[in-house]
PDB file with one MODEL, atoms N, CA, C and O in Angstrom:
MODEL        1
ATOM      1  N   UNK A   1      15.567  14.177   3.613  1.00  0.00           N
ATOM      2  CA  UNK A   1      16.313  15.115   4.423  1.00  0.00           C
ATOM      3  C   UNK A   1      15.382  16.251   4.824  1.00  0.00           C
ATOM      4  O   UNK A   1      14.620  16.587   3.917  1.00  0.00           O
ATOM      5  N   UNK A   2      15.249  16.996   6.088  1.00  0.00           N
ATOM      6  CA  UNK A   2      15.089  17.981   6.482  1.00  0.00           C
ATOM      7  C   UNK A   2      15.214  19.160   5.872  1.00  0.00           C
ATOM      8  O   UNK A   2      16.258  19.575   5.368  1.00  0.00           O
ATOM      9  N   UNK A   3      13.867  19.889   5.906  1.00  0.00           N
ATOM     10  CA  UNK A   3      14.426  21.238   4.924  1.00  0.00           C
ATOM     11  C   UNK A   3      14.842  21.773   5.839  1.00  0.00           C
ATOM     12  O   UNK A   3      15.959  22.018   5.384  1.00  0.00           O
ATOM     13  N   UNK A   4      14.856  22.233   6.953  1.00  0.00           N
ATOM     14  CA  UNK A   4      15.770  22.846   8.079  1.00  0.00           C
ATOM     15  C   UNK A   4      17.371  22.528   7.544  1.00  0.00           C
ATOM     16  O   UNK A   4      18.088  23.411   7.075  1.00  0.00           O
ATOM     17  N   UNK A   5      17.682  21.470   7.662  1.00  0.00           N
ATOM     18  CA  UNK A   5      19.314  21.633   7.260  1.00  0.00           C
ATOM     19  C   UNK A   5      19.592  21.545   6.221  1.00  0.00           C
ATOM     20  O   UNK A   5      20.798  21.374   6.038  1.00  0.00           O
ATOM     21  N   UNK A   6      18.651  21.608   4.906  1.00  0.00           N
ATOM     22  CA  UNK A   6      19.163  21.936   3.595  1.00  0.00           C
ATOM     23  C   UNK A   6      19.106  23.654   3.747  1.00  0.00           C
ATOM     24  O   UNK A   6      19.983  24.221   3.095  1.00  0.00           O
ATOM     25  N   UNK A   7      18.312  24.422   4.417  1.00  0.00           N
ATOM     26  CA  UNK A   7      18.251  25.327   4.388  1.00  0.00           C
ATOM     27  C   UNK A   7      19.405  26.629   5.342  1.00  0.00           C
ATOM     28  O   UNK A   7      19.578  27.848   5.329  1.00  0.00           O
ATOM     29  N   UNK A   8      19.897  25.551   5.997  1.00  0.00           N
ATOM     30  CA  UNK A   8      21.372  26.030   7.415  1.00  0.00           C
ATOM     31  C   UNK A   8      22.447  25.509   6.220  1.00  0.00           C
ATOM     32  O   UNK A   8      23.506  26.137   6.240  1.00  0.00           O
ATOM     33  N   UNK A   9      22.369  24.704   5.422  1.00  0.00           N
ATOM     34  CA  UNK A   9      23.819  24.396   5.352  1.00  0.00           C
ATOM     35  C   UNK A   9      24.630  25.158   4.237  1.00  0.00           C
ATOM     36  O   UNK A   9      25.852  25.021   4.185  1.00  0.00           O
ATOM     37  N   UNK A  10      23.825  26.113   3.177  1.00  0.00           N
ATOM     38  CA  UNK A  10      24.850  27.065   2.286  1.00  0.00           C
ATOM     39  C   UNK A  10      25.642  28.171   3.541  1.00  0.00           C
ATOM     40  O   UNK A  10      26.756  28.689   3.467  1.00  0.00           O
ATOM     41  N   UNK A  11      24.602  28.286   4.672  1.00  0.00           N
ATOM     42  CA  UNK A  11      25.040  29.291   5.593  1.00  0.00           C
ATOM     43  C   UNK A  11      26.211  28.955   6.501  1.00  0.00           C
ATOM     44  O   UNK A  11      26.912  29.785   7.079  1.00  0.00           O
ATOM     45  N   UNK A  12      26.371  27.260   6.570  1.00  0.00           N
ATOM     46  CA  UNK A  12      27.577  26.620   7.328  1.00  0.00           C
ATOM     47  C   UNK A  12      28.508  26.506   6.596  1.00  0.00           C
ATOM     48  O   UNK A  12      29.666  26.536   7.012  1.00  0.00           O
ATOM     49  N   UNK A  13      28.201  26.356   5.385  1.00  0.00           N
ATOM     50  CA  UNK A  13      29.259  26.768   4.441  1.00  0.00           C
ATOM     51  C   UNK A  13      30.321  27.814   4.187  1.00  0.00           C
ATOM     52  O   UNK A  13      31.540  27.757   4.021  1.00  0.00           O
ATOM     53  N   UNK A  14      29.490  28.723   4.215  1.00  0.00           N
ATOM     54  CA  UNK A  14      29.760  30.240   4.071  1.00  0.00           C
ATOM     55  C   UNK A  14      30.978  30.547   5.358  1.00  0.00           C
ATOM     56  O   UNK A  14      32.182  30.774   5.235  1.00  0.00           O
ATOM     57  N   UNK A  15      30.199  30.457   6.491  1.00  0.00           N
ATOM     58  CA  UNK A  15      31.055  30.276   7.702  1.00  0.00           C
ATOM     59  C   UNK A  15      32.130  29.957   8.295  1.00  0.00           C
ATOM     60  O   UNK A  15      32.695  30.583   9.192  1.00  0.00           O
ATOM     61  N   UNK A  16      32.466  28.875   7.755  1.00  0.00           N
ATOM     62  CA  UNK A  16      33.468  27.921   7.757  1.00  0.00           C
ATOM     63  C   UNK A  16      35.074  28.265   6.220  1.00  0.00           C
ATOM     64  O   UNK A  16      36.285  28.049   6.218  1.00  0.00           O
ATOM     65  N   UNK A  17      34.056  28.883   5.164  1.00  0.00           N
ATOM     66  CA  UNK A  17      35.696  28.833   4.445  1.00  0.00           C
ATOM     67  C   UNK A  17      36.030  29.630   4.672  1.00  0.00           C
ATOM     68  O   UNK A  17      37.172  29.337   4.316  1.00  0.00           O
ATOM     69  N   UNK A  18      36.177  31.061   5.180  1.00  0.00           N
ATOM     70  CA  UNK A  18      37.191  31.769   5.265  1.00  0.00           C
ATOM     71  C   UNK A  18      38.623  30.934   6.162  1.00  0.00           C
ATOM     72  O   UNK A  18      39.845  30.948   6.021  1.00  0.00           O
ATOM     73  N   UNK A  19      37.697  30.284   7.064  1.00  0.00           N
ATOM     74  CA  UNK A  19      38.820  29.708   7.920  1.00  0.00           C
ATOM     75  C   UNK A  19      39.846  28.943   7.046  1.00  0.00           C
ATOM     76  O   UNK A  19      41.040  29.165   6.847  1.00  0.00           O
ATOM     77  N   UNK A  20      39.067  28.033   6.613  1.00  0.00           N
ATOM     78  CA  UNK A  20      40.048  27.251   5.326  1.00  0.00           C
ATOM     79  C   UNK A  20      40.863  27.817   3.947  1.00  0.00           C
ATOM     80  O   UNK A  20      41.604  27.238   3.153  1.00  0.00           O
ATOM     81  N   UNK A  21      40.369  29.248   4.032  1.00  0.00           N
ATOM     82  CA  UNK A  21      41.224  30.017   3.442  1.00  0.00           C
ATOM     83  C   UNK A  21      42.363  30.308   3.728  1.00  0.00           C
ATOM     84  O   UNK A  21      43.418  30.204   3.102  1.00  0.00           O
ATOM     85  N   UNK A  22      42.061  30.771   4.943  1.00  0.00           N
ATOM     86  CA  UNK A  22      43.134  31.787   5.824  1.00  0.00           C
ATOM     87  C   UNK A  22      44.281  30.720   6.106  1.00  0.00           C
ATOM     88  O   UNK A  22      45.428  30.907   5.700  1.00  0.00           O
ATOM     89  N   UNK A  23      43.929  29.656   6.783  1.00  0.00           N
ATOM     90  CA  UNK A  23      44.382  28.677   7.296  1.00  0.00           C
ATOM     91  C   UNK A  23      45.405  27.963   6.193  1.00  0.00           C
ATOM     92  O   UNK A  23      46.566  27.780   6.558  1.00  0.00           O
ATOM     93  N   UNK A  24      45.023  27.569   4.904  1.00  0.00           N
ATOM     94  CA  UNK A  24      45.697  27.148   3.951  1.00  0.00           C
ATOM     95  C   UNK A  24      46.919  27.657   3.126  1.00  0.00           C
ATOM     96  O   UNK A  24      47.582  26.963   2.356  1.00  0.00           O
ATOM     97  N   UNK A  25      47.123  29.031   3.417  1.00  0.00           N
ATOM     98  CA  UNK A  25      47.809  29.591   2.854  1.00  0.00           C
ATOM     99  C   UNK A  25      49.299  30.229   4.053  1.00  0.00           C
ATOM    100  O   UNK A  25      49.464  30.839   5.109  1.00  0.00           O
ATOM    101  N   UNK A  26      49.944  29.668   3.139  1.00  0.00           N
ATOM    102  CA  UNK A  26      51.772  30.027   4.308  1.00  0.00           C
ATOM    103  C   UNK A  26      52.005  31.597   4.597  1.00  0.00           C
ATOM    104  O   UNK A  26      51.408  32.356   3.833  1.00  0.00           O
ATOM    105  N   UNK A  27      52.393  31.880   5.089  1.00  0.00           N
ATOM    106  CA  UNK A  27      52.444  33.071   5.024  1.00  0.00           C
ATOM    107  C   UNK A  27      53.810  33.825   4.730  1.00  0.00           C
ATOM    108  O   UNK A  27      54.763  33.077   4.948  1.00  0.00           O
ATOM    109  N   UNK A  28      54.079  34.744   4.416  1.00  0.00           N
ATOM    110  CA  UNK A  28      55.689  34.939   3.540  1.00  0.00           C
ATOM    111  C   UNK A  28      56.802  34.977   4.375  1.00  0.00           C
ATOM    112  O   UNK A  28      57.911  35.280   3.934  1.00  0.00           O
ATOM    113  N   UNK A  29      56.535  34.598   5.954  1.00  0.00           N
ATOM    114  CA  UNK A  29      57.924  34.534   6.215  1.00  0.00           C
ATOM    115  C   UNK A  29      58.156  32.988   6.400  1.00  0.00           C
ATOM    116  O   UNK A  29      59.332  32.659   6.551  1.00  0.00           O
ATOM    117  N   UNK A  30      57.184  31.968   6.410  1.00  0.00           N
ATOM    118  CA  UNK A  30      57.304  30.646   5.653  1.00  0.00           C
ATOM    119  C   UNK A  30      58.100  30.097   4.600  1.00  0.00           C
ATOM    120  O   UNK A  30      58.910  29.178   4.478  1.00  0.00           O
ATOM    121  N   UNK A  31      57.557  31.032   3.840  1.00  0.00           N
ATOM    122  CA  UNK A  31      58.009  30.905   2.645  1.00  0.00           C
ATOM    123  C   UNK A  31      59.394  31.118   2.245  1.00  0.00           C
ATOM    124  O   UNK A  31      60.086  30.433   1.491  1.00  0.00           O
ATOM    125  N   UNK A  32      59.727  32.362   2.982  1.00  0.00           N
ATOM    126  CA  UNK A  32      60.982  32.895   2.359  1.00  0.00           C
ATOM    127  C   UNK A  32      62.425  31.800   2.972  1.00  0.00           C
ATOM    128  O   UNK A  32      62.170  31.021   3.890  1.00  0.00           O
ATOM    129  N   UNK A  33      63.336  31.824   2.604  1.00  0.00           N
ATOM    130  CA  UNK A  33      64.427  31.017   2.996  1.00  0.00           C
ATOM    131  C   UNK A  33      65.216  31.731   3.933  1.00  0.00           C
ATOM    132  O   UNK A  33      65.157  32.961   3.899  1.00  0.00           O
ATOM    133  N   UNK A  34      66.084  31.062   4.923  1.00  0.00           N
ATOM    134  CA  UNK A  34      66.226  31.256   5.946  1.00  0.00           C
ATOM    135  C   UNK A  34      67.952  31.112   5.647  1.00  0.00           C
ATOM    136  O   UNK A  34      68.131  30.064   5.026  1.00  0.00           O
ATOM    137  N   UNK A  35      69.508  31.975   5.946  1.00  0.00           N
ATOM    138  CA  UNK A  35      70.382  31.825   5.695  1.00  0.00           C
ATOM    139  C   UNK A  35      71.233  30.787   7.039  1.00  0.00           C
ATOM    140  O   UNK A  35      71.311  31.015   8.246  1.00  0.00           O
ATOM    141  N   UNK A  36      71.544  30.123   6.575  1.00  0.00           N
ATOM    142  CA  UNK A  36      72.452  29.553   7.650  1.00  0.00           C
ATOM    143  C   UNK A  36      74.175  29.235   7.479  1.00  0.00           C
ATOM    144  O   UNK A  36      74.670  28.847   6.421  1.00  0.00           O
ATOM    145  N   UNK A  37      74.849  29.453   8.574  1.00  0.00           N
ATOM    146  CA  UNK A  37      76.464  29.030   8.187  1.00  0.00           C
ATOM    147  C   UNK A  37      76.719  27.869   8.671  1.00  0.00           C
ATOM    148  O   UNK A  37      76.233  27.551   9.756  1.00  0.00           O
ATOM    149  N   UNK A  38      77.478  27.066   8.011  1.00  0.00           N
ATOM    150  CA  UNK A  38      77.277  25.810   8.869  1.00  0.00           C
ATOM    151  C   UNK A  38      78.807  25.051   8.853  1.00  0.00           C
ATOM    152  O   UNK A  38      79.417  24.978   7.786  1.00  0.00           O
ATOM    153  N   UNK A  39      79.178  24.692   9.663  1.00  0.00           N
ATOM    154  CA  UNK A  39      80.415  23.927   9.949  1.00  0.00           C
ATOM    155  C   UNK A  39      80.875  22.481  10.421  1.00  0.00           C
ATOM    156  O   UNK A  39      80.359  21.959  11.409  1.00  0.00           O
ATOM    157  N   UNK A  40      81.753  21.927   9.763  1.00  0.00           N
ATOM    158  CA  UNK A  40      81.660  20.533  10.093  1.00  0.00           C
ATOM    159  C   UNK A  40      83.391  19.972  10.055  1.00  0.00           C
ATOM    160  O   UNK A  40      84.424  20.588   9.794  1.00  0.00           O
ATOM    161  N   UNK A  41      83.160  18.649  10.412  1.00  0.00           N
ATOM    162  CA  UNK A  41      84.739  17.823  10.027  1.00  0.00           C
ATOM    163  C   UNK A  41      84.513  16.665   9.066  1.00  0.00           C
ATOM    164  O   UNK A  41      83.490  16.137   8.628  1.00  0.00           O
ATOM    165  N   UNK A  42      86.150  16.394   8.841  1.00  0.00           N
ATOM    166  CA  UNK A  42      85.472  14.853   7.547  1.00  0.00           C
ATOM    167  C   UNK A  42      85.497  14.031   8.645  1.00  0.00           C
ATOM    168  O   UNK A  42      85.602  14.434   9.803  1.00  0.00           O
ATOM    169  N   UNK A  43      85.357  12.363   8.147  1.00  0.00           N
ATOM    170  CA  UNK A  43      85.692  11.631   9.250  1.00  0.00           C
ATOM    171  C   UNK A  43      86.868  11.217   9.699  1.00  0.00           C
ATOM    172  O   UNK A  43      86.983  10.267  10.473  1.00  0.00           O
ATOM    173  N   UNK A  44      88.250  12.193   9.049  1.00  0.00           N
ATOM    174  CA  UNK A  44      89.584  11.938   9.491  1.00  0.00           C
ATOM    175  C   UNK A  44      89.529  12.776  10.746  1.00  0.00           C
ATOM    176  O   UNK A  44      90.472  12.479  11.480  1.00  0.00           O
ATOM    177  N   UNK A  45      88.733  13.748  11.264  1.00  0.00           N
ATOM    178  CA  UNK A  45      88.493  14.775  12.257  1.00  0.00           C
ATOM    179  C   UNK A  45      89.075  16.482  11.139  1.00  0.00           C
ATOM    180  O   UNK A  45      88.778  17.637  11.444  1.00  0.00           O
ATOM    181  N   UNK A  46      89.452  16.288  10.584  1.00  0.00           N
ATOM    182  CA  UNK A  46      89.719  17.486  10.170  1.00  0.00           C
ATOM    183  C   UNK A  46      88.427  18.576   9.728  1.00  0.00           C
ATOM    184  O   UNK A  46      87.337  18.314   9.218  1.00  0.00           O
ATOM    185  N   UNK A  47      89.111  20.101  10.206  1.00  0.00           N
ATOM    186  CA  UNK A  47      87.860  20.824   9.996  1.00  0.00           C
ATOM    187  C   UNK A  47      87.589  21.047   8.594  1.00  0.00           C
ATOM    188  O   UNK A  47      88.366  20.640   7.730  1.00  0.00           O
ATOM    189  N   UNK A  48      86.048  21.953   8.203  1.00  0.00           N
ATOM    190  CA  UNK A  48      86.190  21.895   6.677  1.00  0.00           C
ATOM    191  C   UNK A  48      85.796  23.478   6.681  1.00  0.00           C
ATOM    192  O   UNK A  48      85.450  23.967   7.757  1.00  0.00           O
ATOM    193  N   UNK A  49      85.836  24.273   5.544  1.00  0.00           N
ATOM    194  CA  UNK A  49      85.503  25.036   5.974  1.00  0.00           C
ATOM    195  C   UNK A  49      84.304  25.726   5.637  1.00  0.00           C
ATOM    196  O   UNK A  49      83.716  25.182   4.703  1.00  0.00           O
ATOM    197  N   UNK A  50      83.682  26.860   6.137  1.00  0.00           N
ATOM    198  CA  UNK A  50      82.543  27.290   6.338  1.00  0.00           C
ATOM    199  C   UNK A  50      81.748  27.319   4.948  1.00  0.00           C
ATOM    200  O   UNK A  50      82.279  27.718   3.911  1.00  0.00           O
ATOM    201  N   UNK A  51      80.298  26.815   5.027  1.00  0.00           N
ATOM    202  CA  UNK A  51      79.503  27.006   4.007  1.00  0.00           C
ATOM    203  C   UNK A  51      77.963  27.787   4.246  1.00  0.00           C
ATOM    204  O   UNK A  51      77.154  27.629   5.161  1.00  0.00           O
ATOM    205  N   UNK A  52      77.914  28.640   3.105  1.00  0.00           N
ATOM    206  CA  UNK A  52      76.535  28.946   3.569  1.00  0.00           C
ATOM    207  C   UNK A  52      75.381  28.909   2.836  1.00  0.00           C
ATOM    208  O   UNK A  52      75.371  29.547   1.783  1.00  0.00           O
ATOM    209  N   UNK A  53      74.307  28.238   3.200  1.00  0.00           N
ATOM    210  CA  UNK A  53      73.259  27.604   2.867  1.00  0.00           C
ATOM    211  C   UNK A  53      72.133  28.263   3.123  1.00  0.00           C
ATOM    212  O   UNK A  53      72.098  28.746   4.255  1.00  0.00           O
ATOM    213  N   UNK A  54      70.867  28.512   2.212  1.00  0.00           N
ATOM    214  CA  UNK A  54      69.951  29.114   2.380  1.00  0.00           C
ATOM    215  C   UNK A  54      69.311  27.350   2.593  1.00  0.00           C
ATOM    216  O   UNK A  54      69.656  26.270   2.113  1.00  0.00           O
ATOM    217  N   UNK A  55      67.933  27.901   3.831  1.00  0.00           N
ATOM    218  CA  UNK A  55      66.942  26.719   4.202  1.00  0.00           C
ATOM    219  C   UNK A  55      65.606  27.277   4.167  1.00  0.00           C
ATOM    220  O   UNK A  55      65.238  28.241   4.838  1.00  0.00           O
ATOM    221  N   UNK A  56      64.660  26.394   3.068  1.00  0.00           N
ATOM    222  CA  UNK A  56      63.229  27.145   3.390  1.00  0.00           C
ATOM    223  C   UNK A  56      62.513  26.894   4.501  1.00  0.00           C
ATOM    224  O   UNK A  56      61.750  27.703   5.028  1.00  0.00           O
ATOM    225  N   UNK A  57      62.809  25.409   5.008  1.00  0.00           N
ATOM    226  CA  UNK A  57      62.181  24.495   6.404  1.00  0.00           C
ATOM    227  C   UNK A  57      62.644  24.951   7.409  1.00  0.00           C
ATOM    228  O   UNK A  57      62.479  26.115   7.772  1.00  0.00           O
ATOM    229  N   UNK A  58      63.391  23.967   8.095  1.00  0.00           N
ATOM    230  CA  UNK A  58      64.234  24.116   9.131  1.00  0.00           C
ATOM    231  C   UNK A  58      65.776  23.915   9.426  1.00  0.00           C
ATOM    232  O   UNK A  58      66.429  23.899   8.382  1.00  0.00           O
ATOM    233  N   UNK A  59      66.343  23.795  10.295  1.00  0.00           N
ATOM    234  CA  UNK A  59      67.783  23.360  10.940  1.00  0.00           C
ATOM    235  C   UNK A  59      68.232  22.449   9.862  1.00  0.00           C
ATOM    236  O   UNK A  59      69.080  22.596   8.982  1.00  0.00           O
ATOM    237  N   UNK A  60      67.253  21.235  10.229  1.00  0.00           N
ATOM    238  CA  UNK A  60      67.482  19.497   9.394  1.00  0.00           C
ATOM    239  C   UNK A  60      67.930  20.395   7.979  1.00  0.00           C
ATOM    240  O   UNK A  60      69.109  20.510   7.646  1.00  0.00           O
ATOM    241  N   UNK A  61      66.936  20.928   7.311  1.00  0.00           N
ATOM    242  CA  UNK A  61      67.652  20.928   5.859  1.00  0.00           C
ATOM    243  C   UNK A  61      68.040  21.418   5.776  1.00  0.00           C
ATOM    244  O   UNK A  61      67.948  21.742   4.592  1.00  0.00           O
ATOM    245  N   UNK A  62      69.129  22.413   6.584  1.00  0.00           N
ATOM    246  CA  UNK A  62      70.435  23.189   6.472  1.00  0.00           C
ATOM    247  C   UNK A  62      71.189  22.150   6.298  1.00  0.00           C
ATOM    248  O   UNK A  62      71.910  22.049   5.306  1.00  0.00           O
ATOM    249  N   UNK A  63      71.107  20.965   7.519  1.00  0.00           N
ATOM    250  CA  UNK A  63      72.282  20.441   7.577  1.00  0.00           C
ATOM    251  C   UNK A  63      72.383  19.428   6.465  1.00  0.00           C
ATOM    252  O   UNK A  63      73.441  18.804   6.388  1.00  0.00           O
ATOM    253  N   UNK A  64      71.260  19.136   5.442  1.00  0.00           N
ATOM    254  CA  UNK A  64      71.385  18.296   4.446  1.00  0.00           C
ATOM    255  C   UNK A  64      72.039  18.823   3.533  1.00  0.00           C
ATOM    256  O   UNK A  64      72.923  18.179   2.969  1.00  0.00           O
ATOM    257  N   UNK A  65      71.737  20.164   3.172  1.00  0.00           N
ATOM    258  CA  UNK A  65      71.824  20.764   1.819  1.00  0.00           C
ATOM    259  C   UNK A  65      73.459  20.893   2.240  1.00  0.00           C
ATOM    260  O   UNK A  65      74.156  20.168   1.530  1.00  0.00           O
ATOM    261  N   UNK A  66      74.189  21.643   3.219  1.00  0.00           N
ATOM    262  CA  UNK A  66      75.264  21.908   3.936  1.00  0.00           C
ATOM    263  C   UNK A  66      76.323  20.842   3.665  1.00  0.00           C
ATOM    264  O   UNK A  66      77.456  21.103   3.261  1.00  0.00           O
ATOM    265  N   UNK A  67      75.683  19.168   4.016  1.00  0.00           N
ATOM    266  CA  UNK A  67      76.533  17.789   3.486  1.00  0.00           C
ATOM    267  C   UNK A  67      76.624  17.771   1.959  1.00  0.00           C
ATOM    268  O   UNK A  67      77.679  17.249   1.598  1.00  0.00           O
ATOM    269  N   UNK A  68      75.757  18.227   0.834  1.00  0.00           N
ATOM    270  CA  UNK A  68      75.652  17.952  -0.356  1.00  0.00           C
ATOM    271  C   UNK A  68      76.524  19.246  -0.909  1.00  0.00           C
ATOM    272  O   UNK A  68      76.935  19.335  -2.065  1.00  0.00           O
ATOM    273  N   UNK A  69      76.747  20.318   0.218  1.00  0.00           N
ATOM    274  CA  UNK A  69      77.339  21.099  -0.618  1.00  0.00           C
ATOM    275  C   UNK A  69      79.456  20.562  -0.484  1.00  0.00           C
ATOM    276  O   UNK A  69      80.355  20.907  -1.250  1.00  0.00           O
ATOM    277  N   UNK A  70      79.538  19.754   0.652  1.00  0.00           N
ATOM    278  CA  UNK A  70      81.002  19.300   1.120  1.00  0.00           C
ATOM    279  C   UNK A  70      80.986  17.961   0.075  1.00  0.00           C
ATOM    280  O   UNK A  70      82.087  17.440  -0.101  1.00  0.00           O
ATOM    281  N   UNK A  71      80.110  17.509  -0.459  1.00  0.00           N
ATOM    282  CA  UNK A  71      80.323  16.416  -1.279  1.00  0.00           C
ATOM    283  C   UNK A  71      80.151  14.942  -0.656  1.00  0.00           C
ATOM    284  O   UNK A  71      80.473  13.966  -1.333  1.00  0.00           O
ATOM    285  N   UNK A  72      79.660  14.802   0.591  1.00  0.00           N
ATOM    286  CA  UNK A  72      79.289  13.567   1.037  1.00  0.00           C
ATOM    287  C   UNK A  72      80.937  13.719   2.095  1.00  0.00           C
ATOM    288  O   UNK A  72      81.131  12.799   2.889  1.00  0.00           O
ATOM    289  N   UNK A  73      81.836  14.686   2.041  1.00  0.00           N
ATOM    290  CA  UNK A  73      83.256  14.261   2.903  1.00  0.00           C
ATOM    291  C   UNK A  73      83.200  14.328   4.508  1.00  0.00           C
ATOM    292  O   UNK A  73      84.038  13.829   5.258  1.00  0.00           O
ATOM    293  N   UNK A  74      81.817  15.186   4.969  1.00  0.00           N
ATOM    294  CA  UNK A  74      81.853  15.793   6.219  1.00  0.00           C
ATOM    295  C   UNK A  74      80.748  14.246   7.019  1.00  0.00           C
ATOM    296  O   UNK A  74      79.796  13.579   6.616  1.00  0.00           O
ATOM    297  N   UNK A  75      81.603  14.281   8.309  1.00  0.00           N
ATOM    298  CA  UNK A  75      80.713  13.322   8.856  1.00  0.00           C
ATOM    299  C   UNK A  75      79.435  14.310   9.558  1.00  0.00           C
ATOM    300  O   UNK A  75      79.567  15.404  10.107  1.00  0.00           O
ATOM    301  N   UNK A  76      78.279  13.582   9.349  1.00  0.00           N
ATOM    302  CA  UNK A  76      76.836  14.181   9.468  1.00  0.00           C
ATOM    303  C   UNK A  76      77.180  14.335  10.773  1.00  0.00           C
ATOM    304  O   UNK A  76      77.861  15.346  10.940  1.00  0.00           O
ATOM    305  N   UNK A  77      76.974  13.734  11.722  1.00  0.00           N
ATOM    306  CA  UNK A  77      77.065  13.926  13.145  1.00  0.00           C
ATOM    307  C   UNK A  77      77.629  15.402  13.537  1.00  0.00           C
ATOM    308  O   UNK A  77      76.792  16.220  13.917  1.00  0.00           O
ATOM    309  N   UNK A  78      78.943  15.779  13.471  1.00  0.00           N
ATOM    310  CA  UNK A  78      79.100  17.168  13.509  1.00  0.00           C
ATOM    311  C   UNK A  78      79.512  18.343  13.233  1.00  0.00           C
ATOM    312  O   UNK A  78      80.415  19.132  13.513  1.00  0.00           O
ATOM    313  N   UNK A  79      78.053  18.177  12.233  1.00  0.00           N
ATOM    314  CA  UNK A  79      77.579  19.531  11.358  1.00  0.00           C
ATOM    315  C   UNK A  79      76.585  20.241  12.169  1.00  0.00           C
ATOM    316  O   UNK A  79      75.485  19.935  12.630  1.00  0.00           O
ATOM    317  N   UNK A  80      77.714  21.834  12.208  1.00  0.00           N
ATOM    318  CA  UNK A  80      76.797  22.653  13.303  1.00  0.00           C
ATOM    319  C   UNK A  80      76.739  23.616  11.938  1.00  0.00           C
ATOM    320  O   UNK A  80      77.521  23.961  11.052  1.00  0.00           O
ATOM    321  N   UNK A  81      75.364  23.840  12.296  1.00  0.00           N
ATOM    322  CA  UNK A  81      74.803  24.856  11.483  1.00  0.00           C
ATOM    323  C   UNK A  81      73.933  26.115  12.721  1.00  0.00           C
ATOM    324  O   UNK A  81      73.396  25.781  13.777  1.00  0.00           O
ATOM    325  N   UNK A  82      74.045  27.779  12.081  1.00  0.00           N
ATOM    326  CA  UNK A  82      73.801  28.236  12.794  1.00  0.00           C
ATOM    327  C   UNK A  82      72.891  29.497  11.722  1.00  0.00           C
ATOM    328  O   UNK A  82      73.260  29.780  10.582  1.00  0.00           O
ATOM    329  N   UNK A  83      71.671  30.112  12.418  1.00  0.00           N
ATOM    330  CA  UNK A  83      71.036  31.306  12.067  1.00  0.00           C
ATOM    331  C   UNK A  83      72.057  32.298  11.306  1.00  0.00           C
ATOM    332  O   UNK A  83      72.974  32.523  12.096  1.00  0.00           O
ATOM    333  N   UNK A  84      72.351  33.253   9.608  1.00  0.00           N
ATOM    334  CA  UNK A  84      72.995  34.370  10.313  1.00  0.00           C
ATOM    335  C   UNK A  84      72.434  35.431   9.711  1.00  0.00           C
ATOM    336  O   UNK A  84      72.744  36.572  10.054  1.00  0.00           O
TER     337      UNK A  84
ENDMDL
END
């Protein structure tokens, strides 16, 4: 090997992790959980009523956690979940 690039590469090193620092780490409004209200029917059509669910992700796992909190009774299809 080249002493030229044994001699560049602690310095490409150096260079490069902050990025992979910075980059790797979530930042706290990531992190924090997100409240949502969410509303649905069973599959007789009847309404159920309001639940509210903290989500660390997104929408989707409102509306999962939201079904597990009705007990499997609410048909998935329409479960509206909303920001509050």
């Amino acid at each position: 090997m080249n002493v030229k690039y044994l001699a560049a590469l602690p310095a490409a090193v150096m260079a490069v992790a902050p990025v992979f620092a910075v980059a790797g780490t979530p930042s706290a409004a990531a992190a924090a959980p997100r409240t949502y209200v969410c509303t649905a029917e069973t599959w007789g059509g009847d309404p159920l009523p309001a639940v509210t669910v903290e989500a660390r992700k997104n929408l989707r796992q409102a509306k999962g956690l939201a079904q597990t909190e009705w007990r499997g009774i609410a048909k998935y299809a329409t479960i509206e979940c909303k920001p509050s």
